[in-house]
C-alpha positions as CSV (number, residue, x, y, z in Angstrom):
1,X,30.4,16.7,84.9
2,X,32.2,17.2,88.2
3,X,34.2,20.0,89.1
4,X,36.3,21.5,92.5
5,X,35.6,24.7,94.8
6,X,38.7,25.7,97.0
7,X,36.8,27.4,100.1
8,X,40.1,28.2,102.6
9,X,41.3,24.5,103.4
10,X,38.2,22.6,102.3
11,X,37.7,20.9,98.7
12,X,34.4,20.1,98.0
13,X,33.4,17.8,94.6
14,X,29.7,18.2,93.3
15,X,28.0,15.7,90.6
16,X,25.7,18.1,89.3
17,X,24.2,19.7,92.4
18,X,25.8,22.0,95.5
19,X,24.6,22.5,98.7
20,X,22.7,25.8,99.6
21,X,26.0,27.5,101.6
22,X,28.0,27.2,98.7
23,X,28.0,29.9,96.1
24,X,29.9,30.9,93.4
25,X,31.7,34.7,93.1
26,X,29.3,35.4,91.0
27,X,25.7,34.1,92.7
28,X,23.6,36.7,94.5
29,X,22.3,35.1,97.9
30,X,18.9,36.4,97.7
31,X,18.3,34.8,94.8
32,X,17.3,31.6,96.2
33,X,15.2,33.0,98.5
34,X,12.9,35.7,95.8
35,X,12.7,32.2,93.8
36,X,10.6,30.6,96.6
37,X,8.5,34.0,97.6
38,X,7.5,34.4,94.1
39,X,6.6,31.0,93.7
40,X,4.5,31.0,96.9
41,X,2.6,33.7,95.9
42,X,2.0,32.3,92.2
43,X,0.3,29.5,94.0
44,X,-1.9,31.2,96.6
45,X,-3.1,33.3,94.0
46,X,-4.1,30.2,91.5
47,X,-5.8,28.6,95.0
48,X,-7.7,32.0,95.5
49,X,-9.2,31.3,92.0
50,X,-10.3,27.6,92.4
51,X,-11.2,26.8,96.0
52,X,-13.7,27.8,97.3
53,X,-13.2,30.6,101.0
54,X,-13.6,28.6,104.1
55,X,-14.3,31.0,106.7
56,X,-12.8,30.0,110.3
57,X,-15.2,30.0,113.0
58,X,-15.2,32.4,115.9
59,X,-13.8,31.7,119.2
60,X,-14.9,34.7,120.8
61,X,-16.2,34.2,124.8
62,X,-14.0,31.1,125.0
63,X,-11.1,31.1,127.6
64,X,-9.1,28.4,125.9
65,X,-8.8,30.0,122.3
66,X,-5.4,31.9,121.7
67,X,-4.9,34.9,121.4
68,X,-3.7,34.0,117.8
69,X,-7.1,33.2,117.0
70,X,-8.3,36.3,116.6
71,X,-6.7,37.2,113.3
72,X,-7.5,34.0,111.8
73,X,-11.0,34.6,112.7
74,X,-11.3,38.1,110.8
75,X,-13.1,37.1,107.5
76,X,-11.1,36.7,103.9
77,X,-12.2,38.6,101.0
78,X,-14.7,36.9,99.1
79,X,-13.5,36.4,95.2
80,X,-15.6,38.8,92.6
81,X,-18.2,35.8,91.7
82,X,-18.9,35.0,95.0
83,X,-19.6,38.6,96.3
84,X,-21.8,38.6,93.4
85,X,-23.9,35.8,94.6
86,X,-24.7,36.4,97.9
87,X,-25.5,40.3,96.9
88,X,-28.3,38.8,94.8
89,X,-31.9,38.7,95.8
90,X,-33.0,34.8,96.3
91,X,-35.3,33.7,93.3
92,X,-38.6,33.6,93.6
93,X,-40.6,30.1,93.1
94,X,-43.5,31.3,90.4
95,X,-46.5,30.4,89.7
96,X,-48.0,29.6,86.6
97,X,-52.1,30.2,86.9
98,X,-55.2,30.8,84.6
99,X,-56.2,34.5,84.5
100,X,-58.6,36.5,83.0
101,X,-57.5,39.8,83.4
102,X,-59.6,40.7,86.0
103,X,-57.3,39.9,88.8
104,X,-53.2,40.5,89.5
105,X,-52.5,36.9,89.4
106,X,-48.4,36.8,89.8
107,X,-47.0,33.9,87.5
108,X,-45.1,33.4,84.8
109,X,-47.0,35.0,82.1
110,X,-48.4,37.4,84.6
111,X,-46.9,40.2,86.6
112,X,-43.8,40.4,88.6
113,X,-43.6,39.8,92.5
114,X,-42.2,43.3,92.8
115,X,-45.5,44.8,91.0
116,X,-47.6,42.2,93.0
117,X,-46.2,43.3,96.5
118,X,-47.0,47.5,95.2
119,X,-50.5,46.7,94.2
120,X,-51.1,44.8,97.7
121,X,-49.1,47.9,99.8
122,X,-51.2,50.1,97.7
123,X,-54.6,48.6,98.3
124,X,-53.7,47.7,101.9
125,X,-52.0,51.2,102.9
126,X,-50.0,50.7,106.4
127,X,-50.3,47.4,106.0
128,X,-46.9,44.9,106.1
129,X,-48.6,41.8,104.7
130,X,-46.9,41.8,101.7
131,X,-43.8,42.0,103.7
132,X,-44.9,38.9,105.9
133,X,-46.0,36.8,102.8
134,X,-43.0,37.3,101.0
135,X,-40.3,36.2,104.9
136,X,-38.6,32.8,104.4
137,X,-40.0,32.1,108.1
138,X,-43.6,30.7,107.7
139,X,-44.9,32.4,111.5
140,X,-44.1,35.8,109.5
141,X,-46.3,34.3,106.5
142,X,-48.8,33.0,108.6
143,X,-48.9,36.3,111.0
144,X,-49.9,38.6,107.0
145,X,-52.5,35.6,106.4
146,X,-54.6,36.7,109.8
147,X,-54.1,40.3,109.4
148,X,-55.9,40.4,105.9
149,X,-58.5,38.1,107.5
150,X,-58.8,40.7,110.3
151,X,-59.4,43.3,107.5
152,X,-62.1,41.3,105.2
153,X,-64.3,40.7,108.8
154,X,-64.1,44.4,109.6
155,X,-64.9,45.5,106.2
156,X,-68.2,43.5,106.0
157,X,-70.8,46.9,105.6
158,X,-67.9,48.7,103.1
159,X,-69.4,49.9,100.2
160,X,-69.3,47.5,97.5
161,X,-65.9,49.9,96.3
162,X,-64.4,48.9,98.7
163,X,-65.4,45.0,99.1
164,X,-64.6,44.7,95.7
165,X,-61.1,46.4,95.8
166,X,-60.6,44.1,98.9
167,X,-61.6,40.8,97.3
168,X,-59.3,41.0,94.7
169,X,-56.1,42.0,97.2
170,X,-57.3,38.2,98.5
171,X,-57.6,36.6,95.1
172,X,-53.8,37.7,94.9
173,X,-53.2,36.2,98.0
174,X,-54.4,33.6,97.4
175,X,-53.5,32.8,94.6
176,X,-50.0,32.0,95.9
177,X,-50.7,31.2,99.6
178,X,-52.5,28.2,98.8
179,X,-49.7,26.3,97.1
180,X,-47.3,26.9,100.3
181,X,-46.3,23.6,101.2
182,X,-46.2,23.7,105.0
183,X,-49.5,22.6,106.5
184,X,-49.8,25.4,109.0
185,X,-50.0,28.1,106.5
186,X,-52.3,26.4,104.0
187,X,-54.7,25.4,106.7
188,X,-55.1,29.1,107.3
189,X,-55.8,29.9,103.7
190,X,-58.3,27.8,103.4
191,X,-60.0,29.6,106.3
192,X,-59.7,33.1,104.4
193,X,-61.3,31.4,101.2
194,X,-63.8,29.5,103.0
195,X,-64.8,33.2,105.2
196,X,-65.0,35.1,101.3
197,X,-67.9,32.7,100.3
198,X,-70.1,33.0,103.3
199,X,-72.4,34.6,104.0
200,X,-71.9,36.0,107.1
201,X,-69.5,39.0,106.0
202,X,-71.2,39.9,102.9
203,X,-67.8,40.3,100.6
204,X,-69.2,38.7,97.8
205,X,-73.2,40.5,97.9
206,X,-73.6,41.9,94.5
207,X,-70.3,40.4,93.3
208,X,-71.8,37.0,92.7
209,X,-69.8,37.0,88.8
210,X,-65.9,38.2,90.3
211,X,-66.8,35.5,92.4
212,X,-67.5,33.0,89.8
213,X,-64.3,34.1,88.2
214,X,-62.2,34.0,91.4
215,X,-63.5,30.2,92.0
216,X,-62.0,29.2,88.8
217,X,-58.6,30.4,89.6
218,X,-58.5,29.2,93.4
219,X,-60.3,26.0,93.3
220,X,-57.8,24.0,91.3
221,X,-55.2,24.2,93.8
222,X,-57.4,23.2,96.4
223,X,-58.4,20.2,94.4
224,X,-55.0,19.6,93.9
225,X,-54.2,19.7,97.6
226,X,-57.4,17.0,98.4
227,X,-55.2,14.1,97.5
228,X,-52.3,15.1,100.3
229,X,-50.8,12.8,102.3
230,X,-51.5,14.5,104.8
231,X,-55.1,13.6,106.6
232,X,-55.7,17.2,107.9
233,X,-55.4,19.1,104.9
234,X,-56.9,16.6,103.1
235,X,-60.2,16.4,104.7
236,X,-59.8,20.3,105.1
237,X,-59.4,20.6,101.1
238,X,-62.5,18.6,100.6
239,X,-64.8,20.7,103.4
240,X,-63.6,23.7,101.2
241,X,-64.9,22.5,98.6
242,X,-67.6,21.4,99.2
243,X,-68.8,25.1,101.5
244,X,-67.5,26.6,98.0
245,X,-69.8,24.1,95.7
246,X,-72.9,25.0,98.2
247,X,-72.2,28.7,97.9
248,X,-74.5,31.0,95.6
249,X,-70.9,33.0,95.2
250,X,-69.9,30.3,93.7
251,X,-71.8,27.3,92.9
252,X,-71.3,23.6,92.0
253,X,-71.5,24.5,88.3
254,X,-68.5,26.4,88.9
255,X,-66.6,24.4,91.4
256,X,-67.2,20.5,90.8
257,X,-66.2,20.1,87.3
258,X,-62.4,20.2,89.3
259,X,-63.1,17.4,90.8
260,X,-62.5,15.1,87.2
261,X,-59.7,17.1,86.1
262,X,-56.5,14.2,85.4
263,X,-54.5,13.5,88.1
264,X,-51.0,14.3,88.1
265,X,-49.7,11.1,89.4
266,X,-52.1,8.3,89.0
267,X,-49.7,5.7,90.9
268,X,-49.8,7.6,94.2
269,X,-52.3,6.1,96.4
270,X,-52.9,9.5,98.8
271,X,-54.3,11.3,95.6
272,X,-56.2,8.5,93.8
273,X,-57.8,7.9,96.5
274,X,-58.4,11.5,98.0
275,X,-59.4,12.6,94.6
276,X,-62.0,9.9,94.3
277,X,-63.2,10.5,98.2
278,X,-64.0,14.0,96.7
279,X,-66.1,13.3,94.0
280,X,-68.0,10.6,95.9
281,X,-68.8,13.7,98.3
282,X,-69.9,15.7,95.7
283,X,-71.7,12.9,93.8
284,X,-74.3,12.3,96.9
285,X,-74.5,16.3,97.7
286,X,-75.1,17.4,94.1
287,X,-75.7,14.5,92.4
288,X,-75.0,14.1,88.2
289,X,-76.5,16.7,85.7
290,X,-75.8,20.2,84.3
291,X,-76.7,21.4,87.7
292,X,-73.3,19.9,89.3
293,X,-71.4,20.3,85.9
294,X,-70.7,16.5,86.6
295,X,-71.7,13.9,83.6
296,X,-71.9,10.5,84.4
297,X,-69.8,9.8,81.2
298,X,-66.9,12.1,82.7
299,X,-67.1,10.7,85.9
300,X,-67.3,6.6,84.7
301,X,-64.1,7.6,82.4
302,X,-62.8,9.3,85.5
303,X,-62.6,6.3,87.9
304,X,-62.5,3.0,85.8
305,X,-58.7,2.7,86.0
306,X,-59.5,2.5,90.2
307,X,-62.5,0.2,90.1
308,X,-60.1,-2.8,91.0
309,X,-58.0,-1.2,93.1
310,X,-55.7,-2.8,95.2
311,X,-56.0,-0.1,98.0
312,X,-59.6,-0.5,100.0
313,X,-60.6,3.3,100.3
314,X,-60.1,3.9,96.9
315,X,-61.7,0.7,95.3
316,X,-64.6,1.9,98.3
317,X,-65.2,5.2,96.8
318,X,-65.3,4.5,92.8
319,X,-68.0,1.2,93.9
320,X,-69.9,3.6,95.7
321,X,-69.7,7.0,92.8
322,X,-70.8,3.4,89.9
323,X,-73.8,2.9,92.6
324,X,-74.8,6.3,92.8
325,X,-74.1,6.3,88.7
326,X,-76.5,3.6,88.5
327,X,-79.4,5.0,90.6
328,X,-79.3,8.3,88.4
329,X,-79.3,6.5,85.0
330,X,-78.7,2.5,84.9
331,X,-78.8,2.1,81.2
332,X,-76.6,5.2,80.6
333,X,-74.0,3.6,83.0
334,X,-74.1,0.4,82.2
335,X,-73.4,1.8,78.2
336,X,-70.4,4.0,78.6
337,X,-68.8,0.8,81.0
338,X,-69.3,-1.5,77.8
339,X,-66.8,0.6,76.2
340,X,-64.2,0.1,78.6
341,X,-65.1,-3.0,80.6
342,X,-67.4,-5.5,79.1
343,X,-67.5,-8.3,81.4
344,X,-68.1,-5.3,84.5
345,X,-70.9,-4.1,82.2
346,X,-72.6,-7.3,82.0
347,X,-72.5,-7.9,85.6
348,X,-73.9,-4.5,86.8
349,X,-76.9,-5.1,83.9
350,X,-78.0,-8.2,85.3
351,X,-77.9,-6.5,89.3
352,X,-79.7,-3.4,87.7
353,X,-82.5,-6.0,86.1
354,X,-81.4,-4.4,82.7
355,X,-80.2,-8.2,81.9
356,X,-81.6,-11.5,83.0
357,X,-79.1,-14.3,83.8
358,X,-78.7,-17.0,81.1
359,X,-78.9,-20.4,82.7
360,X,-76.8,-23.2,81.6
361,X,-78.1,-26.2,80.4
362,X,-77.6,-29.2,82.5
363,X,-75.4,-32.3,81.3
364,X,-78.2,-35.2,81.1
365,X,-80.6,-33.0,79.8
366,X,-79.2,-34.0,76.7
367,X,-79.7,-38.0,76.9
368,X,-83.0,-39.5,76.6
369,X,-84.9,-40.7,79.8
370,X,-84.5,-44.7,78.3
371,X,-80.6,-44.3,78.3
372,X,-80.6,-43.3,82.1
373,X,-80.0,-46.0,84.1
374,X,-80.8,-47.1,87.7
375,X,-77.9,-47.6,90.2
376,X,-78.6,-50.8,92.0
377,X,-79.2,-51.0,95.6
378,X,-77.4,-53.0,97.7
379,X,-78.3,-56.5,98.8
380,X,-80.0,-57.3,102.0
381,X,-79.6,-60.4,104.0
382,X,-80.4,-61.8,107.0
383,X,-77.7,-62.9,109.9
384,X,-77.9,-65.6,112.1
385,X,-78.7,-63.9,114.8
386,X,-82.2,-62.9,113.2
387,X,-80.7,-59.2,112.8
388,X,-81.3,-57.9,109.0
389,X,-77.7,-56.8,108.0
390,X,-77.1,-55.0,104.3
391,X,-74.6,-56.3,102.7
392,X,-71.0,-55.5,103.9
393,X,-71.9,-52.3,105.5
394,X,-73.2,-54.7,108.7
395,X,-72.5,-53.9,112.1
396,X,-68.8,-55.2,112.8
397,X,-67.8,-54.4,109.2
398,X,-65.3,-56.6,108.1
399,X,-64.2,-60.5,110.4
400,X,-68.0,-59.8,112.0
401,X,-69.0,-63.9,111.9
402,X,-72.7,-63.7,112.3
403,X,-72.7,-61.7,108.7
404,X,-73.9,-64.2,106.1
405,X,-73.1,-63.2,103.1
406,X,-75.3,-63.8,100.3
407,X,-73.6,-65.7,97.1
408,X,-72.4,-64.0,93.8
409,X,-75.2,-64.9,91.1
410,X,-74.2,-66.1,88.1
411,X,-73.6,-64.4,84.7
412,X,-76.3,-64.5,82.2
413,X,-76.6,-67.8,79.9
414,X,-74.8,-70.1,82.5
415,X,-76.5,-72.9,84.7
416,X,-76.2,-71.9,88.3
417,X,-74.0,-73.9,90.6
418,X,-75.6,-75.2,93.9
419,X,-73.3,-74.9,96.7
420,X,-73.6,-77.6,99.5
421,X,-74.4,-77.2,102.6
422,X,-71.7,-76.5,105.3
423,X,-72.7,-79.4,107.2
424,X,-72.4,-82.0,104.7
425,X,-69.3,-80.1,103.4
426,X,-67.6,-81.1,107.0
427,X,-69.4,-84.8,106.8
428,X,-68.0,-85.5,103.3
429,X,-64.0,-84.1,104.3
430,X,-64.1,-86.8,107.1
431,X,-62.0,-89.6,106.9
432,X,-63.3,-92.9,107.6
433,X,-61.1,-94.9,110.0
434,X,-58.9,-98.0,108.8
């Protein structure tokens, strides 16, 4: 529909739109303008609820920002949710390990980090190494690791209240330091658990069963650690081991059965073949029996799958834990391989003498002597130059004219044919003359 608007001496047609300075006597002119406002605000506030606040960077101390900058720099209200989220505590990373009561192991069935910090404060009074173990920054966590070192070396003479109160503040410890994943800290550790089991302090005299129990809990993570890909806390792992294996606070009993447990990843090369650098160590210190807690059985089950191993230090270590296998039992070994591996089995037996080697018979064994023929020898003949020649092997091989060689002979059951001589061949091919 079109229609007319008389504005003084102007006529103005529309087709179903006006322009914005035209009204009619009954439009209000703010109308337009609330329209967009409300509009505007409707869609900030559905933005507020969706994207996410970008905070603008501060230009203070620079002399080109302007001086509008400093308003948009002020921060923006954070929405409900996200005030929320940065007013919560980060989670903590727990631990799941084997207790048995005795000690405050924090973990997942065990007690909270907030009751494993108290007992720690409590034990440790004006201490902040619960503090420093629990900082993001691993200097901070390192820093609480050397003061409760500094405390177990003074407290040495304590009375055995004391020591005992002290060991298990360092079980807790621990307990979770030793699964911290940056080198520098777990190196540390390993010091502290290493400097419980000597002897030089004397933690541990008269506690010889807490530290039986306290072996059980810590050495698996250490085991765990020996197949690293890292070389230093590897061979660190293992020297930890082993001091805690040698250790009457301890003792291989207690310690080396860790060694066999199943690895977690049998496809990485670092821990297959740290794992079985491990046992082989503990293999030659210890040796196999009830003494070591180490069965030859669990140890040949244990390795097998590496025997042929395509990596050289691994194949190298499970070669050298079957040879040490073998001196301590030879039949037993070469037994629980048959299960697994026959052919293997059947190899080591003969080495070990437990087998003798079957020989094969040989191919004319089996004809009789009469059937066996002799392979002729070559004819010899004489040359014209008086020089013995065999055959056509002579000295100029083949075109050589002084070779005579010596006629076929006839077959069996046929008259022999005498050639002439050459000389009256030639005579009788003359021609005689017309």
């Amino acid at each position: 529909s079109s229609r007319q608007t008389h504005s003084g001496s102007v006529t103005m047609l529309f087709c179903g739109t006006r322009p914005s300075d035209v009204l009619e006597p009954g439009d209000d002119p703010s109308f337009k303008k609330r329209s967009r406002s409300s509009r505007f605000a409707r869609s900030r506030a559905s933005s507020a609820k969706v994207d996410p606040v970008i905070e603008t960077p501060s230009r203070e101390g620079l002399s080109t920002a302007p001086a509008t900058m400093a308003k948009q720099s002020e921060p923006l209200p954070l929405a409900p949710a996200a005030a929320r989220a940065q007013s919560a505590p980060p989670k903590e990373r727990r631990i799941r390990t084997a207790s048995n009561g005795t000690f405050m192991i924090e973990g997942i069935d065990g007690p909270t980090a907030e009751e494993v910090d108290e007992f720690i404060s409590s034990t440790l009074s004006g201490s902040s190494v619960a503090a420093d173990l629990r900082s993001t920054t691993w200097g901070d966590r390192l820093r609480g690791i050397e003061m409760l070192q500094a405390r177990v070396e003074a407290k040495g003479s304590s009375p055995p209240e004391e020591r005992e109160k002290l060991f298990k503040v360092c079980v807790t410890v621990l307990a979770r330091v030793l699964h911290d994943k940056i080198v520098p800290v777990y190196l540390p550790a390993l010091q502290l658990l290493q400097l419980l089991y000597s002897a030089m302090p004397g933690i541990l005299d008269g506690l010889a069963m807490l530290g039986r129990d306290a072996a059980a809990i810590l050495v698996p993570a250490v085991v765990l650690r020996a197949g690293s890909s890292n070389m230093r806390a590897r061979e660190e792992s293992a020297t930890a081991i082993t001091t805690l294996a040698a250790s009457p606070h301890a003792g291989a009993s207690t310690v080396c059965p860790h060694a066999l447990r199943p690895l977690a990843n049998n496809k990485v090369a670092s821990a297959a073949g740290g794992r079985l650098e491990l046992l082989h160590a503990l293999v030659i210190r210890f040796g196999f029996g009830s003494a070591s807690g180490m069965h030859i059985k669990d140890a040949i089950h244990f390795l097998l799958p590496f025997y042929d191993e395509a990596n050289d230090r691994t194949r190298e270590s499970a070669h050298g834990i079957v040879r040490e296998a073998l001196i301590a039992d030879a039949r037993q070994t070469v037994d629980v391989i048959r299960t697994v591996k026959p052919q293997l089995a059947k190899t080591l037996a003969m080495r070990a003498g437990l087998e003798q080697e079957e020989k094969k018979p040989s191919i004319r064994t089996s004809e009789p002597a009469s059937a066996l023929k002799a392979r002729p020898l070559p004819r010899i003949v004489k040359g014209s130059n008086g020089e013995v020649n065999s055959g056509f092997w002579a000295k100029g091989g083949f075109g050589d004219e002084n070779v005579v060689m010596a006629p076929p002979r006839p077959p069996k059951g046929l008259p022999e044919v005498k050639q002439p001589a050459p000389c009256a061949r030639r005579e009788s091919a003359k021609v005689p003359a017309a």
